[in-house]
N, C-alpha and C positions, 0 to 999 in steps of 0.2 A: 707589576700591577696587582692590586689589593682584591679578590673577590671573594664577594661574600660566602658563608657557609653554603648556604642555599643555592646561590649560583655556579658554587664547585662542584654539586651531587649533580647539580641537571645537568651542566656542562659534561660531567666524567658518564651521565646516562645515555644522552644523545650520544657519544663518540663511541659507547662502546655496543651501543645497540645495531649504530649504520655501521660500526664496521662488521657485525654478525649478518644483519640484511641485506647492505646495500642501499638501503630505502631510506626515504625521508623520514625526517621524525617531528610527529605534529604533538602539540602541547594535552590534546585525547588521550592516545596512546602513550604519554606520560605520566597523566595523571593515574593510568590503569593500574601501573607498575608497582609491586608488591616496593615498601620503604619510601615511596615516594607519598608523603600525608601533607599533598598542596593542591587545591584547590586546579583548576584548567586555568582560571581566572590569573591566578598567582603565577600559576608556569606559566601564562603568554605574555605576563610583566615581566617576568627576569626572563625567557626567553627574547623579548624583544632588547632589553639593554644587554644581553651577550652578544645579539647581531650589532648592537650599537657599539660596543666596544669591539667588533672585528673577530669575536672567537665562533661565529657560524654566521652562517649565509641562507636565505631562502633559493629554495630554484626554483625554476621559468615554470615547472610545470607541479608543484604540488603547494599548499600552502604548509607545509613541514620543511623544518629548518635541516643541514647538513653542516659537519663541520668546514673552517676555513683550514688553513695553509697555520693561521696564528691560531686557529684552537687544537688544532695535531701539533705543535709545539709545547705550548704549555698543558696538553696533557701527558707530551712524553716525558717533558722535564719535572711537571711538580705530580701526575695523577695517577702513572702507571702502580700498577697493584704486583708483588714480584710475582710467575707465573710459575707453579709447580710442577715437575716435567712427570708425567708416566712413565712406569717403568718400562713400559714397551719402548718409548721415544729413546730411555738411557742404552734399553740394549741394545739399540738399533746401532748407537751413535757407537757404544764399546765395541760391537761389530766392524766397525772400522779396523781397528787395531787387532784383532782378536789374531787374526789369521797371521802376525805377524811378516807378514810378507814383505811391511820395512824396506818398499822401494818409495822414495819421495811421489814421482807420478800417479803410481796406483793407491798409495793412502791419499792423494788430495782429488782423485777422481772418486774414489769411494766415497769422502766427503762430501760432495759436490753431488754426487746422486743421490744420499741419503739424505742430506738437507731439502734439498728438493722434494722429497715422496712426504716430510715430516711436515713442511709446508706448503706443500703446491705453487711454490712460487718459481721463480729465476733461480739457482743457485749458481752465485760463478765463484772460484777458489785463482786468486793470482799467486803462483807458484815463486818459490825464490829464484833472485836470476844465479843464474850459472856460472857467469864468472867470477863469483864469490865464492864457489867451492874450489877445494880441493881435492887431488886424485886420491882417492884409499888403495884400488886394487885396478890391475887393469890384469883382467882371464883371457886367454884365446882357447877356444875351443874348435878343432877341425869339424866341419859338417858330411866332410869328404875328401879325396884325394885333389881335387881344384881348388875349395871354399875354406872359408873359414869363418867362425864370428866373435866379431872383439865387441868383450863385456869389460863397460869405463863402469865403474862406478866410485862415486863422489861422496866426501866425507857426511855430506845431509841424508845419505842414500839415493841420492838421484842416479839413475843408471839406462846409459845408454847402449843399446846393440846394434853393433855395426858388421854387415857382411863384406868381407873381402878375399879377392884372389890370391889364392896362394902360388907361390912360384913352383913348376913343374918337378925340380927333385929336392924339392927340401922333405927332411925325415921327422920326425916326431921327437928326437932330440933335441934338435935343433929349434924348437918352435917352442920347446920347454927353456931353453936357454934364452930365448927372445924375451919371455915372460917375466924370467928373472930380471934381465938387464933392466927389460924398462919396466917394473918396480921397483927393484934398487937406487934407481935417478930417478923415478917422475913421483912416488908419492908423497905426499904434503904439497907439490909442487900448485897452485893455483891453474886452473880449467884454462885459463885464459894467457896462460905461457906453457903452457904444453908443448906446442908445436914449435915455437922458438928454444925452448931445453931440448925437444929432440934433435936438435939441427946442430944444436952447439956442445950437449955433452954426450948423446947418445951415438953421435952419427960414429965415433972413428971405435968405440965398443961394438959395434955390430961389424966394422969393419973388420977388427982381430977376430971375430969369434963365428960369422953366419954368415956362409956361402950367398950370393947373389943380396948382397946386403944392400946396395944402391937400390933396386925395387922394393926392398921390405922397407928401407927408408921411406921411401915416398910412399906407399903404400899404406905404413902407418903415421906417417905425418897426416896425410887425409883422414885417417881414421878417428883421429882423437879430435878435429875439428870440431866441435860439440860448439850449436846458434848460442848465444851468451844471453841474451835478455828473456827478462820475464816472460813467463807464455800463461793465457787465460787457459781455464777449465770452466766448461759450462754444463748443467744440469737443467732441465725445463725449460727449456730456451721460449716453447711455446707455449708454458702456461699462462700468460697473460692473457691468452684468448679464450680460458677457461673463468676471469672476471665479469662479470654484469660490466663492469663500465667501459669494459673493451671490447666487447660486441660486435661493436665497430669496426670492422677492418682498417679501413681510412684513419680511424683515432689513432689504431696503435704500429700503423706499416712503418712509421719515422724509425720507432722504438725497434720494434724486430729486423728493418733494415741497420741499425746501430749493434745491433746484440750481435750479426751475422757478422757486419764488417769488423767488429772486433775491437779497431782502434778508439772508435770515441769510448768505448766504455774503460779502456786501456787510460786513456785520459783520464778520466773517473776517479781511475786508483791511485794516481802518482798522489805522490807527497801528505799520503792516508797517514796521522797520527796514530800511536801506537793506543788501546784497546777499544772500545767499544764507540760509536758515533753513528750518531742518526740524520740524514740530510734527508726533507721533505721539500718534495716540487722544485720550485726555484731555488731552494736552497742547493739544487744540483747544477745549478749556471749552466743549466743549456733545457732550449727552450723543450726540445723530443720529450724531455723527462718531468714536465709539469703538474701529469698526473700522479706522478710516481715516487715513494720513498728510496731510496738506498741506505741501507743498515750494514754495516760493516765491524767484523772484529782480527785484529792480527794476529798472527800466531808468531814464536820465537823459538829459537834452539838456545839453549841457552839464557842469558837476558836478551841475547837480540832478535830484536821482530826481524822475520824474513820474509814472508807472505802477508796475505787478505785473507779474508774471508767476508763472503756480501749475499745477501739477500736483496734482489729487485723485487719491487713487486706495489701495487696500488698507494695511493696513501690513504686509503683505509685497508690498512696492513695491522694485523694482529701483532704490535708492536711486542705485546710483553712477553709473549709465547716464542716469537722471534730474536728478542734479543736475548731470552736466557738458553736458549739453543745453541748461537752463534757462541756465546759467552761458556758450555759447556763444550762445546765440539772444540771453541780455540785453545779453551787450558786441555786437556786429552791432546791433541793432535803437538800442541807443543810440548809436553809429557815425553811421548811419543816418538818425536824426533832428538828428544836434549840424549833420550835413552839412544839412540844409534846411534848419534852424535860422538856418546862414549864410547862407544864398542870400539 
């Protein structure tokens, strides 16, 4: 749809002023506006044929228009302006990575929190699932003469630690020889046949080699059980109560009962296209989320996408600030990972 020059500036005015306010926006307070050389008379003409053509709306209680659902669309798609990040915003995000710490979990929680404090919104990060990795290393480290803790870590750097009992006279040799064996079989081995290769080629090598092997058997078959599917990471879970237009307890209890139980918004994610996508209101097919945008960007190890990345948050959401964030933190974060990937 074709509009005019005139009606693209009032339209990109109104959307970007309520999304700064919250507030209506009346054809007065348009005309005040520094670039704007149109009469009130003239703004209340093209403002009323932008309501007619469905790209803003009046509300119940002010005579100033707000955008629609279709004018947050075609300003994502033809108006946004690209949005230049602060340096403060890029340190924050390279702070992610700085500490190299280079465990999958803790860079996408750091994400997830620092997105959040750089927008005040939702930040949730859906991690890769798990049984698409592969073992790198598995460590045992005794904690003491009973304990022990097995450190799995997975080719993405995903790394899990597991406490288990150790049997009463095994020596510190011998717990060294366990180590080898099962990296010698299990690395490259996929997350998700771990426990069936230990059954089948690790079991009768523990048998020649480490006293009271039948308990370390099963002892570490349990151990490498690592849950296989994607798991959410959440950041401001309660900022939307920090919105003007969720005020409301009542408006937004659907929404934060969805964010807590986890699955609907799990739903959300599946079958997310690889880079950047903007769903506004209904465009998120479920009615909780009517008020609401979700912006999403993927991250990959390599070429392949393995994760989300998402900002919830109003749909008068600071679109362009938001999407070149998401858009900086997914190339870094997949940078990031392609690098430990190689190690």
């Amino acid at each position: 749809m074709l509009l005019t020059d005139r009606q693209l500036l009032i339209l990109q005015v109104i959307i970007d002023d309520f999304i700064q306010s919250a507030q209506p926006v009346g054809s007065r307070s348009l005309s005040e506006k520094q670039g704007i050389l149109l009469s009130s008379a003239t703004i209340r003409n093209e403002m009323a044929e932008l309501e007619a053509l469905g790209f803003i709306e009046k509300t119940h209680t002010s005579s100033g228009r707000v955008p629609s659902e279709k004018g947050y669309r075609y300003y994502v798609d033809h108006l946004l302006s690209p949005h230049a990040l602060h340096a403060d915003d890029i340190n924050k995000i390279h702070s992610v990575f700085a500490e190299r710490i280079y465990e999958l979990e803790n860079i996408v929680q750091n994400s997830a929190r620092i997105l959040s404090e750089l927008t005040n919104y939702t930040a949730i990060l859906l991690g890769p699932a798990v049984k698409e990795n592969r073992l790198r290393k598995l460590q045992i480290v005794p904690l003491n003469q009973e304990s022990a803790v097995a450190i799995i870590i997975t080719d993405t750097g995903h790394v899990e630690n597991r406490i288990f009992t150790l049997p009463a006279n095994i020596v510190p040799e011998e717990i060294e020889k366990l180590v080898n064996i099962l990296n010698h079989k299990l690395k490259g081995i996929p997350i998700s046949e771990l426990q069936d290769t230990m059954l089948k080629e690790v079991a009768d090598l523990l048998r020649q080699n480490i006293q009271e092997y039948d308990y370390i058997l099963k002892t570490i078959t349990e151990t490498v059980n690592i849950p296989l599917a994607e798991k959410l990471f959440f950041a401001g879970k309660m900022n939307m109560l920090n919105q003007p237009e969720f005020h409301n307890i009542d408006k937004v209890r659907g929404l934060l009962d969805m964010i807590e139980q986890e699955q609907g918004i799990y739903e959300l994610f599946k079958h997310i296209p690889s880079g950047i996508h903007v769903k506004i209101g209904k465009e998120n097919n479920h009615s909780i989320m009517e008020n609401c945008s979700l912006i999403t960007a993927t991250y990959s190890i390599g070429q392949e996408p393995v994760g989300t990345i998402a900002i919830l948050g109003p749909t008068r959401m600071e679109y362009s600030r938001v999407i070149t964030l998401l858009d900086f933190l997914s190339k870094d974060m997949s940078l990031a990972l392609s690098r430990l990937y190689q190690q």
